[in-house]
Biotite code that builds the C-alpha atoms (Angstrom):
import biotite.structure as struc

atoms = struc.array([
    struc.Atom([22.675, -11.522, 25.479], chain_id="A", res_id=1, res_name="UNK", atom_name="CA", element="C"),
    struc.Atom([20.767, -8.226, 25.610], chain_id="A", res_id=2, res_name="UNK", atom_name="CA", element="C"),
    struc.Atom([21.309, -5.929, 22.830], chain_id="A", res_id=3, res_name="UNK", atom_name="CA", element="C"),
    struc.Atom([21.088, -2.190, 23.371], chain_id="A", res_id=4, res_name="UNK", atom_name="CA", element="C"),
    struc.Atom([20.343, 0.182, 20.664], chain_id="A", res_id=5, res_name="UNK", atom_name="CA", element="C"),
    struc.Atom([19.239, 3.737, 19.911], chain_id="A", res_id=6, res_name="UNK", atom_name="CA", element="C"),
    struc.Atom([17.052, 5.325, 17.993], chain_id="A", res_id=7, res_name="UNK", atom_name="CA", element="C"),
    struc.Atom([18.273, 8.109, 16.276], chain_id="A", res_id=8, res_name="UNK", atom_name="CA", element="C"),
    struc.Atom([16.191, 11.186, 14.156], chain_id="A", res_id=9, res_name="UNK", atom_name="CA", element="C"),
    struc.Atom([17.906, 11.532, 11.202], chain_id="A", res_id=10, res_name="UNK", atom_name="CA", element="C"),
    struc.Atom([17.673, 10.325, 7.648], chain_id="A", res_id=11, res_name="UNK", atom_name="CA", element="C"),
    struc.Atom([20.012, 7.432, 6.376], chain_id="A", res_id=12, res_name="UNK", atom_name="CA", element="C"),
    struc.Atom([23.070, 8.045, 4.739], chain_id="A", res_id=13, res_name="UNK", atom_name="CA", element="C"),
    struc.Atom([22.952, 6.481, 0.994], chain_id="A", res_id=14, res_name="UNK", atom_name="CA", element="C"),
    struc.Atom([25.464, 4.115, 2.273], chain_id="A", res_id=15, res_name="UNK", atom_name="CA", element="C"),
    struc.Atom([23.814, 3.080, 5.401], chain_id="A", res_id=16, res_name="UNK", atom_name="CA", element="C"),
    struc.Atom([20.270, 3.131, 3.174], chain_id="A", res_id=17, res_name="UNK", atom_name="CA", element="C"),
    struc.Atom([22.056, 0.636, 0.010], chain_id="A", res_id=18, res_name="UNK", atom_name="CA", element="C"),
    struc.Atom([23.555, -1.594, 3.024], chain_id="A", res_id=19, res_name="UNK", atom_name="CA", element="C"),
    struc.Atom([19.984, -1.984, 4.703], chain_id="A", res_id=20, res_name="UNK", atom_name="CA", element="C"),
    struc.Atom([17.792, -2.465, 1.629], chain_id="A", res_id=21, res_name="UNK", atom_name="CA", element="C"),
    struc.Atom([20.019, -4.868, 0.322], chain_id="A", res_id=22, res_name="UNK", atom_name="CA", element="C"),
    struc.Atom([20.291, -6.888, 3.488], chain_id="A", res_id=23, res_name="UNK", atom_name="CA", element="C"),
    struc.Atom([16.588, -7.115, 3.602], chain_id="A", res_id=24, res_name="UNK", atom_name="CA", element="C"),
    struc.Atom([16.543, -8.551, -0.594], chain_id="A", res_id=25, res_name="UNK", atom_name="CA", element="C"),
    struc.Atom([15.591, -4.729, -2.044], chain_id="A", res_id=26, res_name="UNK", atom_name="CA", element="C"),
    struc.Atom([18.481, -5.266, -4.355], chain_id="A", res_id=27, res_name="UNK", atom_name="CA", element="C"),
    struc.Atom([16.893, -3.848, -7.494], chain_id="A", res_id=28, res_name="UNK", atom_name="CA", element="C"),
    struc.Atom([13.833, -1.663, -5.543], chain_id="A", res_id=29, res_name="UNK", atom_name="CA", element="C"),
    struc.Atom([16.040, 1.373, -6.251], chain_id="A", res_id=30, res_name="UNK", atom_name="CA", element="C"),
    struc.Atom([17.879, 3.649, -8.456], chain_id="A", res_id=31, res_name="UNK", atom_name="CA", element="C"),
    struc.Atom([21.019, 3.778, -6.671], chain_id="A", res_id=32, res_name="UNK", atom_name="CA", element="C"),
    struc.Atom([22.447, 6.978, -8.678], chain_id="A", res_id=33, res_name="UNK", atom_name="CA", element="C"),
    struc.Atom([19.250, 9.286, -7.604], chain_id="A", res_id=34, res_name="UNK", atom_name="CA", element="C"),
    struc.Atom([18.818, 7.812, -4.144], chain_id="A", res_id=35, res_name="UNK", atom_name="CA", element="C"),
    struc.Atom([21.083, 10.830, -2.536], chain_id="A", res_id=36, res_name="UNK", atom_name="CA", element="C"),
    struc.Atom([18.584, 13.530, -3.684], chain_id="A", res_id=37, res_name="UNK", atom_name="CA", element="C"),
    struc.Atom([15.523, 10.980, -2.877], chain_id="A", res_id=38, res_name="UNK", atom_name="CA", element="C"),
    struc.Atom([16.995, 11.356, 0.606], chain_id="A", res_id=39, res_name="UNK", atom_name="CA", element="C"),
    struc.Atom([17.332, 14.952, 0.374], chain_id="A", res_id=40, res_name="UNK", atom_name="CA", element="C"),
    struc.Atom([14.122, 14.957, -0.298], chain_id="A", res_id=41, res_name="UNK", atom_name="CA", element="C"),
    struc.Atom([12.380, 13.283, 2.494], chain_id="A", res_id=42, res_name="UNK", atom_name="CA", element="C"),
    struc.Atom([10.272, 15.148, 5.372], chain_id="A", res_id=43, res_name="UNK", atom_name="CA", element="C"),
    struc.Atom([12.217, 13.291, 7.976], chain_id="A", res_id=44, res_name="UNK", atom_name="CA", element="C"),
    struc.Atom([14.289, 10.007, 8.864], chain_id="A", res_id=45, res_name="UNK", atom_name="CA", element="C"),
    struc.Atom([14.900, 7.863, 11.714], chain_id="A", res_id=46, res_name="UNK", atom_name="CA", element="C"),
    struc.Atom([17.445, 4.924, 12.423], chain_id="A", res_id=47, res_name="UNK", atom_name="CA", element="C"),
    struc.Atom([17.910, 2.590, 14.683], chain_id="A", res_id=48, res_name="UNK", atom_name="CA", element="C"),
    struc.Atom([21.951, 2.363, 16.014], chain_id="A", res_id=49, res_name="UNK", atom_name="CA", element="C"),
    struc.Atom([23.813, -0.482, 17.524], chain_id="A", res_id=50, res_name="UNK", atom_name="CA", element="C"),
    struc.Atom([27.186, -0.379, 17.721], chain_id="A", res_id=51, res_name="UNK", atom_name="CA", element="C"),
    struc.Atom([27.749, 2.974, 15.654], chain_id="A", res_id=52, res_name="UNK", atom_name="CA", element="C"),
    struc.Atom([26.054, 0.800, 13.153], chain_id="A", res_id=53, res_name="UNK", atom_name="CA", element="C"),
    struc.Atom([22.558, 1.805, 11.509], chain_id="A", res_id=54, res_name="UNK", atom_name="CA", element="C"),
    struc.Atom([20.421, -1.373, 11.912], chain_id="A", res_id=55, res_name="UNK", atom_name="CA", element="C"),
    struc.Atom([17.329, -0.070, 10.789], chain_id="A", res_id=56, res_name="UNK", atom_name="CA", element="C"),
    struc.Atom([15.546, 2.920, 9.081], chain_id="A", res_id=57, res_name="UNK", atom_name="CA", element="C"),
    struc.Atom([12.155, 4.581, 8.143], chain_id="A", res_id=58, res_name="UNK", atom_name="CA", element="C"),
    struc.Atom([11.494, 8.063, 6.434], chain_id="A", res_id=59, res_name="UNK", atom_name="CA", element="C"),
    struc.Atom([8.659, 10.057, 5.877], chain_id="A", res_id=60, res_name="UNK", atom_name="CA", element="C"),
    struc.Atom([8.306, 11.807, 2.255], chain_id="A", res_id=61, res_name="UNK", atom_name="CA", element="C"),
    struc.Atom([5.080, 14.277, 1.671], chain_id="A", res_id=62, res_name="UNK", atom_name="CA", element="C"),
    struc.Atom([3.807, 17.478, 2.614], chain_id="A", res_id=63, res_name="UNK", atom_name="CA", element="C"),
    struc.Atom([4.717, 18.093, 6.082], chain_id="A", res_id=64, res_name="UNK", atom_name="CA", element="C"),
    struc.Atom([1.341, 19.450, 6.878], chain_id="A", res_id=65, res_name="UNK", atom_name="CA", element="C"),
    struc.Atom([-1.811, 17.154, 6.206], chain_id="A", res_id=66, res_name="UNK", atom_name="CA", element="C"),
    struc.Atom([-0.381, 14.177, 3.924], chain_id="A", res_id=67, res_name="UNK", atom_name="CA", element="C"),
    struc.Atom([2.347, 12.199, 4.760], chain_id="A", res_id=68, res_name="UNK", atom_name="CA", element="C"),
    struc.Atom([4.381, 8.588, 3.947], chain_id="A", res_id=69, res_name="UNK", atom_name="CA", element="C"),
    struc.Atom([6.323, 6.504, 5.776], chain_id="A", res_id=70, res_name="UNK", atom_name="CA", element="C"),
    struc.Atom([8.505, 5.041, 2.716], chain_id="A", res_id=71, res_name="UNK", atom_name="CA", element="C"),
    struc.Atom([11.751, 2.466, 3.459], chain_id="A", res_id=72, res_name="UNK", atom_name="CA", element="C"),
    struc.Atom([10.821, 0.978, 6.849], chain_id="A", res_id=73, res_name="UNK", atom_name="CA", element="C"),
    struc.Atom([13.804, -1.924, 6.817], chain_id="A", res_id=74, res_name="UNK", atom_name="CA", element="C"),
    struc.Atom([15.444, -3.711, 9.796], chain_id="A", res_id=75, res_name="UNK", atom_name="CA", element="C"),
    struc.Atom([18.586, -5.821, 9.204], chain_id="A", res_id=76, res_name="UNK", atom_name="CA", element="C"),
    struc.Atom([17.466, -9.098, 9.447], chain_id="A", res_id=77, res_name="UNK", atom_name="CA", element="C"),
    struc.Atom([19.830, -10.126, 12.241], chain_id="A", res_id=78, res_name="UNK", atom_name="CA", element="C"),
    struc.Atom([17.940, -7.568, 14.372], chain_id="A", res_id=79, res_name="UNK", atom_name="CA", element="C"),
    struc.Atom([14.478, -8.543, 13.290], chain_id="A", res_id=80, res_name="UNK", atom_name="CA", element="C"),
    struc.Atom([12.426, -9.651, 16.244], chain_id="A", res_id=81, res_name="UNK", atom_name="CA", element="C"),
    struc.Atom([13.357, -7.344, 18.653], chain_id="A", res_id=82, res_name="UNK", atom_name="CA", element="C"),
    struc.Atom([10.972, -4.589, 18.670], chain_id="A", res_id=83, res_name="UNK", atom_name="CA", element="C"),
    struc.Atom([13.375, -2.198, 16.387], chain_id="A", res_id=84, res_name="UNK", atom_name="CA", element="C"),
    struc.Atom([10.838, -1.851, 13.507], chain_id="A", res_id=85, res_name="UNK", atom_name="CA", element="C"),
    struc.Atom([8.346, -1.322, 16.144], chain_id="A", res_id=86, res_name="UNK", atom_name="CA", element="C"),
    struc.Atom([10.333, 1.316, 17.741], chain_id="A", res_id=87, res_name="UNK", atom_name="CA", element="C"),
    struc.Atom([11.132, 3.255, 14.359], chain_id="A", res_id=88, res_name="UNK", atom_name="CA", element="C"),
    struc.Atom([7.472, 3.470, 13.655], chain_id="A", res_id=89, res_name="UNK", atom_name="CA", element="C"),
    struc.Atom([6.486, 4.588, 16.621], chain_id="A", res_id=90, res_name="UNK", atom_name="CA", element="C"),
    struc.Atom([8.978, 7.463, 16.966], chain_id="A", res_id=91, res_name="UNK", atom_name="CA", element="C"),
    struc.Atom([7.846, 8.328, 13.247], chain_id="A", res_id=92, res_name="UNK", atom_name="CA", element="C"),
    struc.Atom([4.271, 8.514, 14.413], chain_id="A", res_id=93, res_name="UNK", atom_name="CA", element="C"),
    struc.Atom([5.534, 10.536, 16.842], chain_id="A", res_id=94, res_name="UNK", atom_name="CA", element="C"),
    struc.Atom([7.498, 13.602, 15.376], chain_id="A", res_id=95, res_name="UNK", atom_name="CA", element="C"),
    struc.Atom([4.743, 13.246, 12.491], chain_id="A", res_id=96, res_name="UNK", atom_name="CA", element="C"),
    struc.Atom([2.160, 14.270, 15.483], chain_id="A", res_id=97, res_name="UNK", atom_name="CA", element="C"),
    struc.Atom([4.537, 17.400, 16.461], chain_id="A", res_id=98, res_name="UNK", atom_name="CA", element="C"),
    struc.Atom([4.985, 18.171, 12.753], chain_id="A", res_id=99, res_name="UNK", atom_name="CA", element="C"),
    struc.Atom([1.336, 18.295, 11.937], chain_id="A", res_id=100, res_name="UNK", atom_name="CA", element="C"),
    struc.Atom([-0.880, 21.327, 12.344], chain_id="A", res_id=101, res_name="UNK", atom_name="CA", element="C"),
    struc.Atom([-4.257, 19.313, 12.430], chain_id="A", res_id=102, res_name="UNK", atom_name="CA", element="C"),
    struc.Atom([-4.958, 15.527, 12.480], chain_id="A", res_id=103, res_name="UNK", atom_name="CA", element="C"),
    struc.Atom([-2.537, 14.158, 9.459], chain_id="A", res_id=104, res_name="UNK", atom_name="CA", element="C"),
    struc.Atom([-3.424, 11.518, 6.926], chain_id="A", res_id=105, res_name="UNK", atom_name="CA", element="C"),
    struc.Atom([-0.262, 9.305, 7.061], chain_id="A", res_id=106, res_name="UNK", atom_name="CA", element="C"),
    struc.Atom([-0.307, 6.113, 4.679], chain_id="A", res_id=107, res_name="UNK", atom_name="CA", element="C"),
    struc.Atom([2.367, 3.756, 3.475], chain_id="A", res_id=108, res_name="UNK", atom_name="CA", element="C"),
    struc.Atom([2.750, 0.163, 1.630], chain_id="A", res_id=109, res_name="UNK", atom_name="CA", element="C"),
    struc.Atom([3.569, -2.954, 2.930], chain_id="A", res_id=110, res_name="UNK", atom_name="CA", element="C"),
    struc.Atom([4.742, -6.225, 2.393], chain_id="A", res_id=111, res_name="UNK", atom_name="CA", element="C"),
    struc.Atom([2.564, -9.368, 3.335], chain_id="A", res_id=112, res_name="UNK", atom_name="CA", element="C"),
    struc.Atom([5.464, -10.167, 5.819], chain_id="A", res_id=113, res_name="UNK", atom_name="CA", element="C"),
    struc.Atom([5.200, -6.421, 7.058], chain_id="A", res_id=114, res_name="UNK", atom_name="CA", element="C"),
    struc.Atom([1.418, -5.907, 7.627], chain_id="A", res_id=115, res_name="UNK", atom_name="CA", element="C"),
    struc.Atom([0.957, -7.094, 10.973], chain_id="A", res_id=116, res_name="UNK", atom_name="CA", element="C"),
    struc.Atom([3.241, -4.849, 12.506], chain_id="A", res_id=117, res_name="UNK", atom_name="CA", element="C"),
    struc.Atom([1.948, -1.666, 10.577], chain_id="A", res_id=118, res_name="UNK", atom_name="CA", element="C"),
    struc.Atom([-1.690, -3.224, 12.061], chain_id="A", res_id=119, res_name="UNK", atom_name="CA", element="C"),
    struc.Atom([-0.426, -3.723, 15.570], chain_id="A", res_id=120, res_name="UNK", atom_name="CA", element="C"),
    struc.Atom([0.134, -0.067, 15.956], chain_id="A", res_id=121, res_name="UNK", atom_name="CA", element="C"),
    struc.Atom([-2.876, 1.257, 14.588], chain_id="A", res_id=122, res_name="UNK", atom_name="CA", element="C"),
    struc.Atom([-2.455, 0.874, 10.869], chain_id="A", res_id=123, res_name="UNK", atom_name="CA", element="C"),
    struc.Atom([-5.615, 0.150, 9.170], chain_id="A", res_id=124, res_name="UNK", atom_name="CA", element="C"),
    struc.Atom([-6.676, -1.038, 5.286], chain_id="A", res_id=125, res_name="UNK", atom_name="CA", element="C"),
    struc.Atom([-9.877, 0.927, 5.935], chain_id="A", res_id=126, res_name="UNK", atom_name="CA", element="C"),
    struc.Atom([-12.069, 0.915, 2.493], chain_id="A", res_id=127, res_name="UNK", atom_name="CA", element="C"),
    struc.Atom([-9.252, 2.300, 0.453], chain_id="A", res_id=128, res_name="UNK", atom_name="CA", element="C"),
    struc.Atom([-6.824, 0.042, -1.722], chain_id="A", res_id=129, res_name="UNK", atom_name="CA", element="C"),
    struc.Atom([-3.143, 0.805, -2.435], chain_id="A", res_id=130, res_name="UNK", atom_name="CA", element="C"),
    struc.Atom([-2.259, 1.759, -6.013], chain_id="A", res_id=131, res_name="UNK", atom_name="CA", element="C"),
    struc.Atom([0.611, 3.055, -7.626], chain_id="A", res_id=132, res_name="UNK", atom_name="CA", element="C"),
    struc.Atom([2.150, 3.665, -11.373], chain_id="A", res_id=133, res_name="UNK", atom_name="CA", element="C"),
    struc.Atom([5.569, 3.585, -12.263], chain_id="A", res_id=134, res_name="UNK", atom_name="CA", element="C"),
    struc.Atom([6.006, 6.631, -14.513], chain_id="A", res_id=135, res_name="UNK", atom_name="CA", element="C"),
    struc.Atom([9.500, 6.720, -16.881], chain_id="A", res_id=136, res_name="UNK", atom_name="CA", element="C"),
    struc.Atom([11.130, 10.028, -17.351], chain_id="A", res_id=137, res_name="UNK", atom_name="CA", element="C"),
    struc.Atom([10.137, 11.978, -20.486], chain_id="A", res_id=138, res_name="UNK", atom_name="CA", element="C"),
    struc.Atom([13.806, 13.049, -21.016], chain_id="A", res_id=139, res_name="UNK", atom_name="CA", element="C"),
    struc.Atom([17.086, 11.114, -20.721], chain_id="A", res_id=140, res_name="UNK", atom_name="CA", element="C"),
])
């Protein structure tokens, strides 16, 4: 059975985001109230359609000129295999390229499971290591 699907630039909808993240085990990875303005917040989205149904995603957060990172790359699982994730990150890479004025610096984090895909298209770990801080609001 061949299974056609689309890829389509937009960002998720909180809904369609919540229903991937959780189908790939992200069930706490996110503040569920505040996700809507994350959203609203990105450079750019894609998802992947099949059946009127988003079964995949990827968005870009940053700059929009120089910097930029590709944040929430998730494929349902019962599409996993089949090129999608492949797909979303290259269409990424490519309306980054028409978005940037001059070569663009374009970095992201990855799961073991996800870091030979990001490395099949070009991703490297070059001489720089991945580091982040969760910082708590100073107001409630």
């Amino acid at each position: 059975m061949t299974l056609t699907w689309s890829i389509e630039d937009r960002i998720p909808t909180a809904a369609e985001h919540r229903e991937l993240a959780e189908a790939v085990g992200w069930y706490d990875s996110f503040d569920w109230d505040t996700l809507p303005a994350s959203l609203a917040g990105s450079t750019f989205g894609v998802v992947a359609v099949w059946e009127s149904r988003v079964i995949g995603m990827a968005r870009v957060v940053g700059d929009g000129v120089k910097y930029f990172y590709i944040q929430d790359v998730a494929v349902d699982p019962q599409h996993q295999g089949r090129g999608v994730g492949r797909a979303l990150l290259e269409r990424t890479l490519v309306l980054i390229g028409e978005l940037a004025p001059s070569p663009a610096f374009v970095g992201l984090f990855s799961t073991a499971a996800g870091a030979a895909l990001y490395e099949s298209i070009g991703f490297t770990r070059g001489d720089m290591a991945g580091l982040f801080q969760i910082v708590p609001p100073t107001s409630p």
